[in-house]
C-alpha positions as CSV (number, residue, x, y, z in Angstrom):
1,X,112.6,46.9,97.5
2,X,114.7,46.0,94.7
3,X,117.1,48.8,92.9
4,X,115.7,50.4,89.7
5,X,118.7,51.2,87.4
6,X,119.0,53.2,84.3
7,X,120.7,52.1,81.3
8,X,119.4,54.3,78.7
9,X,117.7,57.7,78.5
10,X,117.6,59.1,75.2
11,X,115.3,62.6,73.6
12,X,114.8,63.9,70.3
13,X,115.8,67.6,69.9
14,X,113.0,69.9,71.2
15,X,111.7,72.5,68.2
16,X,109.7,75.4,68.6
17,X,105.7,74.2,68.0
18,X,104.0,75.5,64.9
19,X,107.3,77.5,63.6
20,X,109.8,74.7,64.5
21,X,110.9,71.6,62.3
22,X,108.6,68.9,63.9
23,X,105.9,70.9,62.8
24,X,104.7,68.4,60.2
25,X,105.9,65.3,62.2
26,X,103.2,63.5,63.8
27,X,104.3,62.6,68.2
28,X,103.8,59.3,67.3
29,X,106.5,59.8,64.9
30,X,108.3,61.7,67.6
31,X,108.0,58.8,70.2
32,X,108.2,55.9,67.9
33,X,111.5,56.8,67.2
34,X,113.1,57.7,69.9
35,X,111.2,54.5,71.9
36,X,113.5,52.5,68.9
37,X,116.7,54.4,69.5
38,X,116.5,54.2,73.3
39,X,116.5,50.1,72.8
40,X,118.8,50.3,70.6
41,X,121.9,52.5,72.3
42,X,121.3,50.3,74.9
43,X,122.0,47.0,72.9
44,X,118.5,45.1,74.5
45,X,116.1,43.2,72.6
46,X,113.0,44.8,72.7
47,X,111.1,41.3,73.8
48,X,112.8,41.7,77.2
49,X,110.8,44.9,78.0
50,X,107.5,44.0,80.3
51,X,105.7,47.6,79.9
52,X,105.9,51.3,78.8
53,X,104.8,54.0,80.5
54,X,104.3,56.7,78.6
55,X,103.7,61.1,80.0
56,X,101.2,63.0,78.0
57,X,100.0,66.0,79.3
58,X,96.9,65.7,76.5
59,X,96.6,62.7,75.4
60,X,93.9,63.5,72.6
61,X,94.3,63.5,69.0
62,X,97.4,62.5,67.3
63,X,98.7,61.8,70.8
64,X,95.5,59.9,71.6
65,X,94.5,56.4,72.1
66,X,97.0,55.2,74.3
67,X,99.9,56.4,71.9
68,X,102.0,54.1,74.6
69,X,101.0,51.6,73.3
70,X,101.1,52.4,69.3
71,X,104.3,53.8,69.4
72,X,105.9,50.7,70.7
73,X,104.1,49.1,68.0
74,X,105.2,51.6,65.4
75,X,108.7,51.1,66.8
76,X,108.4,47.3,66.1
77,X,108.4,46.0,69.6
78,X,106.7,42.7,69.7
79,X,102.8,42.1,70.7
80,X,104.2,41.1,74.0
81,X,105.3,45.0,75.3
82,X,102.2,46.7,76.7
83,X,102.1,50.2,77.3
84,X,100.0,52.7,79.1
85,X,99.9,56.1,78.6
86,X,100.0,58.8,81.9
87,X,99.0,62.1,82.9
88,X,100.2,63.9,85.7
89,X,100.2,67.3,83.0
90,X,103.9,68.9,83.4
91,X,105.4,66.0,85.6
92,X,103.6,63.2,83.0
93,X,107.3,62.1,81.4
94,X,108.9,61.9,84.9
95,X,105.4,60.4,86.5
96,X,106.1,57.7,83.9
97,X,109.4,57.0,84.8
98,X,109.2,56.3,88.5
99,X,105.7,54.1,87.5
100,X,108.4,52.2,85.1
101,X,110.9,52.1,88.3
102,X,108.2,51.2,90.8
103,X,107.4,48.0,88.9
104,X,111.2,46.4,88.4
105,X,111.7,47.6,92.8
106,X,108.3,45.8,93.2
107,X,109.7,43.0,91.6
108,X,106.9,42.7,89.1
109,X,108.9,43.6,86.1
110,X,112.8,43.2,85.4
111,X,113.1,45.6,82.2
112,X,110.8,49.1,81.7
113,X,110.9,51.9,79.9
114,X,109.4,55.6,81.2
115,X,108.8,57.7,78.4
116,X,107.2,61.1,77.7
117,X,105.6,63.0,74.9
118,X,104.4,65.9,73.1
119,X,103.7,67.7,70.5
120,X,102.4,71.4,70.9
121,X,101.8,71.7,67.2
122,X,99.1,69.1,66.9
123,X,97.4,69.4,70.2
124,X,97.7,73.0,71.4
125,X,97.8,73.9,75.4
126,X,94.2,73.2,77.0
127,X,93.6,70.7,74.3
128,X,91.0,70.2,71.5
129,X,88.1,71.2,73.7
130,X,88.3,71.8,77.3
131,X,85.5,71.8,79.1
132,X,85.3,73.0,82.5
133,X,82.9,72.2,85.2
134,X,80.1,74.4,85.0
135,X,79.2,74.6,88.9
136,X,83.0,73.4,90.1
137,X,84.5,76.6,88.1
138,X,82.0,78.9,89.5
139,X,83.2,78.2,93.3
140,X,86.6,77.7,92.3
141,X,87.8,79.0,89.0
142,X,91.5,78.7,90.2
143,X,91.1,75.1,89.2
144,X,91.4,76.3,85.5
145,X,93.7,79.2,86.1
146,X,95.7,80.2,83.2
147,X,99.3,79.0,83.7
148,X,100.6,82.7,82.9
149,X,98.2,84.0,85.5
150,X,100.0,82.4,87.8
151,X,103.2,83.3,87.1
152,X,102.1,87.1,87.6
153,X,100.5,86.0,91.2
154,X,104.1,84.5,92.0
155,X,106.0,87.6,91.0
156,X,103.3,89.4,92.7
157,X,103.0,87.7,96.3
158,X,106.6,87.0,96.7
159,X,108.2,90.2,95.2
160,X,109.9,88.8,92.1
161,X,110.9,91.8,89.8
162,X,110.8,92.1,85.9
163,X,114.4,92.6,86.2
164,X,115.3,89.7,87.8
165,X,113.5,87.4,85.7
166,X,115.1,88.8,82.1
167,X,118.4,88.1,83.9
168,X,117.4,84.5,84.3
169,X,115.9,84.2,81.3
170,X,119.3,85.3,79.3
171,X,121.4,83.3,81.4
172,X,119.0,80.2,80.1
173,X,119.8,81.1,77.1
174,X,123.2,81.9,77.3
175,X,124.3,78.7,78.9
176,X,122.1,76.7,76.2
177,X,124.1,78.7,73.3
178,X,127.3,77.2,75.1
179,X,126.3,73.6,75.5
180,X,125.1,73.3,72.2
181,X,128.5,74.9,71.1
182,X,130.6,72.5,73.3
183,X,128.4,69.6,72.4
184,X,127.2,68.7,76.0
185,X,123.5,67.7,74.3
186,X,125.0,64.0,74.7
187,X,121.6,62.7,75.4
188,X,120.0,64.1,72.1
189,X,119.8,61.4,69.3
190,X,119.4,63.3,65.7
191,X,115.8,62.4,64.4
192,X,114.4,62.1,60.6
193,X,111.7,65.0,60.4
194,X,109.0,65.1,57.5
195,X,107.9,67.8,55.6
196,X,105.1,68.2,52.8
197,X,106.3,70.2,49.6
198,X,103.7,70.9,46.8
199,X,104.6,69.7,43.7
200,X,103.4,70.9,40.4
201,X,100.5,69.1,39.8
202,X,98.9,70.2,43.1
203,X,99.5,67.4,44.9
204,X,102.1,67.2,47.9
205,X,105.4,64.7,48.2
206,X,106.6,63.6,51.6
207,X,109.9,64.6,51.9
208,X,112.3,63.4,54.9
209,X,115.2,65.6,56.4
210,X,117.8,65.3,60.1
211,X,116.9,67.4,63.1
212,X,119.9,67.1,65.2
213,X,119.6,70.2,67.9
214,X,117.0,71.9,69.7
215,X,115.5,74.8,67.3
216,X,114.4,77.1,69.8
217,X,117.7,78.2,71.4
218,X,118.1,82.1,70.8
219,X,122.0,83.5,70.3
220,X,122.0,87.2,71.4
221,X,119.4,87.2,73.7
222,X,120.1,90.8,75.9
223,X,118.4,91.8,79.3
224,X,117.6,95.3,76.8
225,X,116.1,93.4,74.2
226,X,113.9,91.9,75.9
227,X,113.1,94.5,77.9
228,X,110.8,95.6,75.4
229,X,107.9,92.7,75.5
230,X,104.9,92.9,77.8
231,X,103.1,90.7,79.5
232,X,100.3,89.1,77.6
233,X,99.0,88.0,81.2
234,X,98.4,91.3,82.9
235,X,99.0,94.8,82.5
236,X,102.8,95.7,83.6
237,X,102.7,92.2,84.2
238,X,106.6,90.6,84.7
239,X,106.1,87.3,82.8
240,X,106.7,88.0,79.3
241,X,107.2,85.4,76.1
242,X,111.1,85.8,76.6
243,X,111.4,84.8,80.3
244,X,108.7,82.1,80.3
245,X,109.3,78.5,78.9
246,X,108.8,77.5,75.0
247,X,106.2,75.8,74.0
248,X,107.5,73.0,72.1
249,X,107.7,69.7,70.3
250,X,109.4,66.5,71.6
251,X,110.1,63.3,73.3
252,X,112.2,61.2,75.4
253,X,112.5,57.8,76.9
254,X,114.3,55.7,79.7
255,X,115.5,52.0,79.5
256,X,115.2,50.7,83.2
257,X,116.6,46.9,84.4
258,X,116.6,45.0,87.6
259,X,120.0,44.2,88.7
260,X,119.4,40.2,87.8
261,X,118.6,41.7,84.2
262,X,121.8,44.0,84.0
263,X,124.0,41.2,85.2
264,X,121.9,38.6,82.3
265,X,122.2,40.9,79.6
266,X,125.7,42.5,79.9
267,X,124.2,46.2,80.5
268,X,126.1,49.0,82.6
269,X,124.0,51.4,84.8
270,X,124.1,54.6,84.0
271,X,122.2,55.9,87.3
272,X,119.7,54.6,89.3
273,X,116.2,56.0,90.8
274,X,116.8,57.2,94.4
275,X,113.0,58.1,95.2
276,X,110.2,60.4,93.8
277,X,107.8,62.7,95.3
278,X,105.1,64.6,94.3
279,X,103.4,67.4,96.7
280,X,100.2,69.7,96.0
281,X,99.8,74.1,96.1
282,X,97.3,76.3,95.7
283,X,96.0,76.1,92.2
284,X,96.7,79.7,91.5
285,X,100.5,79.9,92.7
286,X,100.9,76.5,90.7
287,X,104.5,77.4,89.5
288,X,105.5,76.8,93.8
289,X,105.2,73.3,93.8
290,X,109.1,72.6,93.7
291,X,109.3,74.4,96.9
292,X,107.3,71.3,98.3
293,X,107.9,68.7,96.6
294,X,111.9,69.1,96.7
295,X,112.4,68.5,100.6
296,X,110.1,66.1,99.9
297,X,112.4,64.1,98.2
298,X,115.2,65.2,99.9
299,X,113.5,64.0,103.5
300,X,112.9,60.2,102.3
301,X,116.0,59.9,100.5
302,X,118.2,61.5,103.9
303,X,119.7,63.8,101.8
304,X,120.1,67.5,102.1
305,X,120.1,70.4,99.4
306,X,123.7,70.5,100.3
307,X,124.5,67.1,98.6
308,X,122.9,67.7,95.4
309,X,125.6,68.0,92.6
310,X,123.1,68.9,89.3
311,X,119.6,70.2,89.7
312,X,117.1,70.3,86.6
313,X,114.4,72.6,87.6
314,X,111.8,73.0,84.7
315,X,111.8,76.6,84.0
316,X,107.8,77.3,83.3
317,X,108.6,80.5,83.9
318,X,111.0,82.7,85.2
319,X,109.6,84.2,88.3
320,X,108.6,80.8,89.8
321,X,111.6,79.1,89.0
322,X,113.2,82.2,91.1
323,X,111.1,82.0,94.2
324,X,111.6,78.4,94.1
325,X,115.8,79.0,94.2
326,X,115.2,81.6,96.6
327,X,112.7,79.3,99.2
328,X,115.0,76.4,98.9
329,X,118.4,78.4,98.8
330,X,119.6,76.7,95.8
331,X,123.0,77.2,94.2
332,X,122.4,78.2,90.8
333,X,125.4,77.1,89.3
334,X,124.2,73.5,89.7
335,X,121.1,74.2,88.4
336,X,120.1,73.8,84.6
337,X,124.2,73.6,83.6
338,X,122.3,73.6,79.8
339,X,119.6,76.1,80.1
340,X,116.6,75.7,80.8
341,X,112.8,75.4,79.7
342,X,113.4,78.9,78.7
343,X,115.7,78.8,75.9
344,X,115.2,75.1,75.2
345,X,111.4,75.1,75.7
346,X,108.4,72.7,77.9
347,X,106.9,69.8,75.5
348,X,104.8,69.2,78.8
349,X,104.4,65.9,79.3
350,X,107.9,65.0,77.9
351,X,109.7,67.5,79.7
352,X,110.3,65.2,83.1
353,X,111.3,62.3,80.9
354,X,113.5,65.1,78.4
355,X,115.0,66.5,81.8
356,X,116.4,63.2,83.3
357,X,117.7,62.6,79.4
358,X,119.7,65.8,80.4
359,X,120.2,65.2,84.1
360,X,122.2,61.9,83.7
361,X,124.3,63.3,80.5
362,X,125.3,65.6,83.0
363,X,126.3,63.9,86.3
364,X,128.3,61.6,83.6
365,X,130.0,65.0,82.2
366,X,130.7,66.5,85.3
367,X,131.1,63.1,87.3
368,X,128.4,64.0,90.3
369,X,126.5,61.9,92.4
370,X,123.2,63.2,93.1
371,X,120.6,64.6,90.5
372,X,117.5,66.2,90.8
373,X,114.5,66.6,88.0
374,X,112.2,68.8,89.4
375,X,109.1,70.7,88.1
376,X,105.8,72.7,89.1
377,X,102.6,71.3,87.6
378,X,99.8,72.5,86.0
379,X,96.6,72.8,88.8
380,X,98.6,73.2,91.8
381,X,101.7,70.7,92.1
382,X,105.5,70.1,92.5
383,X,107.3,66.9,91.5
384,X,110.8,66.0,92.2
385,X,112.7,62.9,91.1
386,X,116.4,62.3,92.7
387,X,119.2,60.1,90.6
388,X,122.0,58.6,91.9
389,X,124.9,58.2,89.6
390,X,126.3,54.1,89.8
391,X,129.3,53.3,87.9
392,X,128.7,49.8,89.6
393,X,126.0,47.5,91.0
C-alpha cells in the first residue's frame, strides 16, 4: 500500500462544557472552523480534498445530520468534498483519521482529511435519549455500564489505590500548567467564540470574542485538595471528578496527501500513519482496552514499547490509565508530555483526532520518531494509532 502522510493537524482549544467559553458556540461552529484553518496552514486548495471523515461520539442534534458533511460546507469547501460522519464513541476522531489514511494507501483518494468533534454542552454524555434494549439489557446490562462504574471495577480488580490516582491526576495537571506556560500548545489555532448578551430592550446581540487556550487547565491542583472529593460512582469509591477526564468542548482535524500529491503541490510531511489497531474488553472494565490494543499495534508495525518516543494515552480516568502503564510497563515520562485528559479534558469523539494534533506537535518539539495515540472506548474497546515522524519522503 501506498504511504499516508500528514501535512496538517490542527484543534481548537478544548473548554470545559456548560461552564467553559464554547458554551454558546454551536460544534458545527467548532469544526467549521478549524476544518478551514487546517486547509489553510497547510497552504492547499480545498478542491483537491476527495473526502472528510469526521469522529462523533453522538452524532445527534447540533452535531447531527452528517455535520461532516455541513461543516465542510460551512467552511466553504466546494460541492465536490463529501464527508461522512463516524462513530467508534471515544476512538471516533482517531477512527476517522486512519479511514481518511486507508483511502490515499488504497490509492482511492490522494488528499483527506480525518477530523473529530464534540461538543458536551449541546449534546450531553448518553445523548438526547438513549434507549436501551429492553431484553439485551436485562441479560447483559454491562453493555450500558456507566463509564464511572467502570473505573471503580478497574481500581477494584487490579488494586489501583485512591492515592495513586490523585498523584496522577496532579501531575496531569501540573505538566498542562507548564506547557501552556512554555507555549508547547503548537497545534492549537485560537478560535472566535460567540456569546449572547441581553440588551435593553429584551432582546439578545451576538457578540464574538478569541479563545486561544484550553479553559479547563487547573493551577494549584494538590494531592490534599483533592483528597477531599468522593466518588459520585460508588461509596469510598477511588474515581473522583479531579482524577477522571473533563468533559469538554472541541475539535480537531488532519490534512492527509499521497506522496504524488505532496510532491504536486509543494507540501512537507509532518508525519505519517504507521498502522492502527483497534481491540475489544469486557464491557464493564472498558477503560483496559489500551492494554490490548497497544501490542496490537506494536505487533504489525514490528515495533516494541521500547522504541516508542511520545505516547498520548487518553486519560478517561485515572485508575485505568494506571493499570494500562502498569500492564504495558510504560515509561511515563514519554507519556502525555502536556497533560492529559485530566487537566485538559475528553470532547469524546474529538479526542483521537485532538490527541494526534498534540502527538505530532510533540515528536516535532522533542525531535522523536515514533508516536502513539491511544485510548479506551466506551462499551468495551482499546484503540491505538502509531505516527512516524518524516522530515522527508
Amino acid at each position: 500500500m501506498r504511504d499516508a502522510y500528514i501535512v496538517q493537524s490542527v484543534r481548537t482549544p478544548g473548554c470545559k462544557n456548560k461552564r467553559g467559553q464554547f458554551k454558546e458556540t454551536r460544534p458545527e461552529d467548532l469544526l467549521s472552523f478549524i476544518m478551514k484553518s487546517c486547509v489553510e496552514k497547510a497552504g492547499v486548495d480545498p478542491l483537491e480534498i476527495d473526502d472528510v471523515m469526521c469522529g462523533c461520539a453522538f452524532p445527534e442534534g447540533e452535531q447531527g445530520l452528517n455535520v461532516a458533511r455541513v461543516a465542510a460546507q460551512m467552511a466553504g469547501f466546494p460541492d465536490e468534498v463529501s464527508g461522512a460522519t463516524v462513530n467508534r464513541f471515544c476512538a471516533s476522531g482517531i477512527e476517522a483519521i486512519a479511514l481518511a489514511s486507508l483511502r490515499i494507501q488504497a490509492g482511492w483518494s490522494d488528499v483527506t482529511m480525518g477530523a473529530g468533534l464534540e461538543s458536551m454542552t449541546y449534546v450531553p454524555m448518553g445523548g438526547h435519549t438513549p434507549r436501551p434494549h429492553p431484553e439485551f439489557s436485562a441479560v447483559k446490562p454491562e453493555a450500558y455500564i456507566s463509564m464511572g462504574v467502570t473505573a471503580e471495577n478497574v481500581a477494584d480488580r487490579y488494586g489501583i489505590t485512591r492515592q495513586e490516582c490523585d498523584e496522577f491526576a496532579v501531575r496531569s495537571v501540573n505538566k498542562a500548567v507548564e506547557a501552556q506556560e512554555k507555549g508547547y500548545f503548537t497545534e492549537i489555532v485560537p478560535m472566535p467564540a460567540y456569546k449572547f448578551v441581553e440588551q435593553a430592550d429584551g432582546t439578545f446581540k451576538k457578540e464574538t470574542f478569541m479563545v486561544e487556550k484550553d479553559d479547563g487547565v487547573r493551577p494549584g491542583t494538590t494531592v490534599e485538595g483533592i483528597a477531599r472529593l468522593n466518588s459520585p460512582f460508588k461509596a469510598g469509591g477511588v474515581a473522583t471528578a479531579a482524577n477522571s477526564s473533563q468533559t469538554t468542548d472541541g475539535a480537531a482535524a488532519t490534512l492527509l496527501a499521497s506522496k504524488e500529491a505532496c510532491e504536486r503541490m509543494g507540501l512537507k510531511p509532518l508525519a505519517k500513519i504507521v498502522t492502527y489497531a483497534v481491540a475489544g474488553c469486557k464491557s464493564d472494565e472498558m477503560g483496559v482496552g489500551p492494554k490490548y490494543a497497544i501490542p496490537k499495534a506494536l505487533k504489525k508495525a514490528g515495533l516494541k514499547v521500547e522504541d516508542i518516543d511520545v505516547i498520548e494515552l487518553n486519560e478517561a480516568f485515572a485508575t485505568q490509565s494506571l493499570h494500562c502503564i502498569k500492564e504495558l510497563g510504560l515509561d511515563e515520562s514519554k507519556i502525555n508530555l502536556n497533560g492529559g485528559a485530566i487537566a485538559l479534558g475528553h470532547p469524546l469523539g474529538c479526542t483521537g483526532a485532538k490527541l494526534t494534533a498534540t502527538l505530532i506537535a510533540n515528536l516535532q518539539r522533542t525531535g522523536g520518531k515514533y508516536g502513539i495515540v491511544s485510548m479506551c472506548i466506551g462499551g468495551g474497546m482499546g484503540a491505538c494509532a502509531i505516527f512516524e515522524r518524516v522530515e522527508d519522503f
